[in-house]
Steps between C-alpha positions, in 0.01 A plus 500: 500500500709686219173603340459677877806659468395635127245645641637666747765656279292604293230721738850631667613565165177706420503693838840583451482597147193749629716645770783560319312700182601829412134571513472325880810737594364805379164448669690416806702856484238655410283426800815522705504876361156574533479419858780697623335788296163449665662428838678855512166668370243294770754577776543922386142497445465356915771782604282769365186333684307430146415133577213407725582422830382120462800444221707743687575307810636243224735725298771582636632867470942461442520492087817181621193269520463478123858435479507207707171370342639497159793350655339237645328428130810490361606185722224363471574475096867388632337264725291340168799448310678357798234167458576518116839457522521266798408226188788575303776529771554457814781751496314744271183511788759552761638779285173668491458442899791753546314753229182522725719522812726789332131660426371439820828657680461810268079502605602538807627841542200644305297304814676737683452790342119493517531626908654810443312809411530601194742722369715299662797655709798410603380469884271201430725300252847544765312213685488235259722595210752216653201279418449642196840484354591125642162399261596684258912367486357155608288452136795686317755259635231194394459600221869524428538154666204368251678625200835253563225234591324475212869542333610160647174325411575193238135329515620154472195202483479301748471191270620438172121297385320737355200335590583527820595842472153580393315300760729701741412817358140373503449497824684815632259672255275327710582638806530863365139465388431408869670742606329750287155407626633528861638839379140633378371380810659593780570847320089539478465397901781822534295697265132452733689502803597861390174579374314405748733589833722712371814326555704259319757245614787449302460314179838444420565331802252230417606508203899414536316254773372322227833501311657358703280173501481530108912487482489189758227377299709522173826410663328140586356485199820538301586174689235325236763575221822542648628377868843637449655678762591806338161601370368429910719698662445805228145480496486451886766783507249674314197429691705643827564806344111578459464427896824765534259784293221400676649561847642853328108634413450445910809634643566783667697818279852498445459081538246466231753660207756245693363195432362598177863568414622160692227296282646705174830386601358139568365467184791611299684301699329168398523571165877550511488167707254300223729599233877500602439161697190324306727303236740374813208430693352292192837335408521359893132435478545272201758308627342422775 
């Protein structure tokens, strides 16, 4: 079984060590530049009525669309380091959870932007600029909040056996790589589905779906190496957190930056919990 786990850590390992290359990351940016430059030339080229008509009906004609698609690239990157560092830390993925939802807040308003006719005037933003500026506060005010989050974070194991901490880690690298292949897959059916009808649902509401399985997933694995009660109920703590963001991507404006905030405040909240109360809560345990 441990020669299982070896190999697991070490294809992880690889992948990982690919993704995070300074030659992977400029790639990435570069392709993440090169499309928004493309995007705003396809979609002035369609304004001025050079395209054919058969690739005209599928370029749009507001210059906001190559915004949000290079937007949308961007979390997708986000969402691929998300799986990396769900094998490392549970608190470090959650972490990264509230950096796509700050992006995907701050998307939003660019979403909006590609109705109006462009320039745009005051008359067509008076509508929605409420919207607009609750997104906009809501992923400033996360981001603040994520900042005295990862602060608090002490990254205790959750067993002392370092064989057992490497089994442990083992198999959450396990489930990232899962999770990975789910990722690529899913995010391919989106891709066709736009191709091919012109619409896309939303992929990071699958996505944070699947999260949430994946942190109850870990949660009872963790019960492998450690039962204690303290690493449950943050882990678990954890895991209802994800379910809080998930129900934030869905909602309505105004209560979408709300519970993103609430979950923000959950999470730091935990953490403060786990480590003013974990050595008491051991102490009690152990003399039990």
């Amino acid at each position: 079984m441990d020669q299982l786990y070896s190999l697991i850590d070490k294809l992880f390992d690889r992948l990982e060590k690919i993704w995070g290359s300074i030659y992977t990351q400029r790639i990435v940016t570069d392709l993440l530049v090169l499309t928004f430059v493309i995007g705003l030339i396809v979609i002035e080229l369609n304004r001025k009525g050079v395209l054919p008509e058969t690739l005209s009906e599928w370029v749009p004609r507001n210059h906001f669309y190559a915004v949000g698609l290079a937007f949308t690239l961007l979390l997708f990157m986000e969402a691929i380091g998300l799986v990396f560092a769900l094998a490392h830390s549970v608190a470090d993925s959650l972490g990264k959870q509230f950096q796509v939802l700050s992006l995907i807040l701050l998307r939003k308003p660019f979403k909006e932007f590609v109705y109006f006719d462009e320039p745009i005037t005051w008359t067509q933003v008076s509508g929605p600029i409420l919207h607009i500026l609750a997104d906009a506060s809501g992923a400033l005010l996360i981001f603040v909040a994520l900042g005295f989050y990862y602060h608090a974070q002490q990254h205790r194991p959750i067993t002392k056996d370092t064989l057992e901490q490497f089994r442990f880690t083992a198999a959450k690298k396990l489930v990232s790589l899962l999770l990975l292949t789910i990722f690529a897959i899913i995010g391919g059916n989106h891709l066709r589905s736009y191709l091919v009808q012109g619409s896309i649902n939303s992929f990071f509401d699958t996505f944070y779906t699947l999260l949430i399985f994946s942190d109850v997933l870990i949660v009872l694995i963790s019960l492998r190496y450690s039962s204690t009660y303290k690493v449950v109920f943050r882990n678990s703590g954890f895991a209802l957190v994800t379910v809080v963001i998930r129900l934030a991507l869905t909602a309505p404006p105004y209560i979408d930056v709300g519970l993103g905030l609430c979950a923000a405040i959950l999470a730091l909240g935990f953490t403060l919990a786990y480590n003013t109360f974990e050595p008491v809560v051991q102490e009690r345990v152990e003399k039990d």
